[in-house]
N, C-alpha and C positions, 0 to 999 in steps of 0.2 A: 673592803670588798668593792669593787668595778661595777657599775652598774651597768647593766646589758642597754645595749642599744639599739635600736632596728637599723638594716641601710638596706638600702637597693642598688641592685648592680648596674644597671641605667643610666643612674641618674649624672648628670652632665651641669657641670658648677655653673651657676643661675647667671654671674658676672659676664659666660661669654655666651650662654647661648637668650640669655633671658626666662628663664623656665627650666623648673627642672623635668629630666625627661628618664623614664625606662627602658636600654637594650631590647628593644621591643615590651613595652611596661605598654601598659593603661592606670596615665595617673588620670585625678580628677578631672572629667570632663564638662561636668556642668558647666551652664552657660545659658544665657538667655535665651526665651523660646524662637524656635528658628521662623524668620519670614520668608523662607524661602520656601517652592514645591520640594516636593519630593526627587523629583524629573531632575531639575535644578542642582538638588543636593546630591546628587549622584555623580549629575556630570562633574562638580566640581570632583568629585572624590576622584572618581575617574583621573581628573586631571593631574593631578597633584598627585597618585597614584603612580602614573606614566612617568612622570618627572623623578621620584624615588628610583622607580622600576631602572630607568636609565640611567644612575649615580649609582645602580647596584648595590641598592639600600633597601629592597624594597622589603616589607614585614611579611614575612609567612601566609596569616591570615586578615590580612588587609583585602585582599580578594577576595576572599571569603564572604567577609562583610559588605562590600560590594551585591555580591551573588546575591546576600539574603536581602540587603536593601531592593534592590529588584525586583525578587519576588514576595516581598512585603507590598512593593506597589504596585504591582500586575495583580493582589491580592487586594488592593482598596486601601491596606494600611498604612494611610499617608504619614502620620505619624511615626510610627514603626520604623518605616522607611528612612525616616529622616535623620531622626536617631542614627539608625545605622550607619546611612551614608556621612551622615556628621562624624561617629566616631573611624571610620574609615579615612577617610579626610584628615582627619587630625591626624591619625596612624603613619599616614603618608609625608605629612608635613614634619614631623618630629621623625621622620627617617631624614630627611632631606640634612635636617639641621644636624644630625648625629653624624652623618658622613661628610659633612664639610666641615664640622669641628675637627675631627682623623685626618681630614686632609689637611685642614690648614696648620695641626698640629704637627705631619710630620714634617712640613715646607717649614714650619719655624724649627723643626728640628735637622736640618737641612737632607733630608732621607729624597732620595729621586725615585720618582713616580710613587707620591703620598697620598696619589689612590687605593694603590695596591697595598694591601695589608698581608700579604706574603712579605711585602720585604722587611716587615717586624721579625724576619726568623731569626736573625742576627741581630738580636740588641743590646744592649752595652751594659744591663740588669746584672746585677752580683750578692743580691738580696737571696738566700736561701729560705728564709722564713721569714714570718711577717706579722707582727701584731696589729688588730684590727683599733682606732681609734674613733670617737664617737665623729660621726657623720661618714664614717666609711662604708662604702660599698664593693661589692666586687668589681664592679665597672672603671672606680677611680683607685682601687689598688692597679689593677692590671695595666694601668696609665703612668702609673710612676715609673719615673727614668732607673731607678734602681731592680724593678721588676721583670714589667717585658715593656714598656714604654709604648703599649697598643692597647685601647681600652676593649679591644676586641677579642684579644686573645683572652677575657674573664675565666670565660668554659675552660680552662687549662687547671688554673687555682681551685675552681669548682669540682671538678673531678679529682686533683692532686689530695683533696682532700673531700673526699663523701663521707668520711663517717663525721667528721666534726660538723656538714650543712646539709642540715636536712630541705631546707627550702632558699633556695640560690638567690632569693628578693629577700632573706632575711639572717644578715649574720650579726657579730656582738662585738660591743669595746672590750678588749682582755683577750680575743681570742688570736692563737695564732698560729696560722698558717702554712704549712710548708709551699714552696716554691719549686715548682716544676723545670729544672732546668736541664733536662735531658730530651722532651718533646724532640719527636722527627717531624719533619715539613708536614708530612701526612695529618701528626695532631695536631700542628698549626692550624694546618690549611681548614679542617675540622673543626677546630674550638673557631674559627673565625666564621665559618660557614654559620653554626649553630647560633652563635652569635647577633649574625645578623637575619635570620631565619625563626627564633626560637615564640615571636609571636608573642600575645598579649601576656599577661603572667598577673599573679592572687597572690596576699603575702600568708603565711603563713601553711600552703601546700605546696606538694610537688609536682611542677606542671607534667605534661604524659609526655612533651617535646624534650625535656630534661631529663627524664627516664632513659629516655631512647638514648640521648648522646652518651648517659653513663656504658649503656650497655655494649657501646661499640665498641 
């Protein structure tokens, strides 16, 4: 018998990005207590924020936290605040590195404008189904040149198959998957969207951003 294994859809191989990262995840962010203000930790987030925002990476609820770090410190709680704008910050910089992996992936896969993750509609995948092996994720199936060769288009595998994953941060060695090869540009364009939209994510429930894209 196969022993079940956790993976996340996110996660991006530690060799190129240095770290591994969640499709919009909050992995472990600990870290030494911050010497910076509040004020300080914000702009940074800010910054780094702006710079996602403009690589069209940017996290769902990355602003969010933003917003609340703000009024944590218009509130006195500097702390609070900091936190926040830290894990904000971080949210932003692990978008940065996630869309210049896609890019520089599809330039080594010679694809023109390996910005744009619409032109994964056509890709050269022949895999119908797919068994999941230990350290898989939805993120680095949907990566494979046999697949869809876009780690973006995940949400495609995730819905092709909702009764087998009930939580999209958490599937198994042994299981295995059918292969969506009929998507119209629309559910591309959509599993890409949610994709990169879909916000921080918990293992073992169903986020409410992942409900929705089921029900579309």
């Amino acid at each position: 018998m196969k022993i079940k294994q956790m993976a996340r859809p996110f996660f991006i191989i530690a060799l190129v990005l240095g770290l591994a990262v969640g499709c919009a995840s909050t992995p472990d962010e600990s870290t030494e207590p911050s010497q910076v203000t509040a004020a300080q930790a914000i702009s940074a987030a800010k910054e780094e924020n702006a710079k996602a925002r403009k690589m069209g990476a940017e996290w769902r609820d990355t602003g969010k936290l933003i917003k609340k770090a703000e009024a944590a410190m218009k509130a006195g709680d500097e702390a609070k605040a900091i936190k926040l704008a830290d894990k904000a910050r971080f949210q932003a910089v692990t978008a940065q590195k996630q869309a210049k992996f896609e890019a520089q992936r599809l330039r080594d896969n010679g694809m023109i404008g390996g910005s744009d993750d619409s032109a994964a509609a056509s890709t050269s995948g022949s895999a119908d189904s797919y068994e999941v092996v230990k350290g898989d994720n939805l993120w680095n199936i949907s990566a494979k040149d046999e697949i869809y060769a876009n780690p973006y288009q995940w949400p495609l595998i995730y819905k092709a198959n909702r009764d087998k994953i009930k939580d999209a941060d958490l599937i198994y060695a042994g299981q295995v998957f059918d292969i969506e090869r009929g998507a119209s540009s629309a559910d591309i364009d959509a599993a890409v969207e949610h994709a990169k939209t879909r916000g921080a994510w918990s293992i073992g429930v169903t986020e409410a951003s992942d409900e929705a894209y089921l029900a579309q």
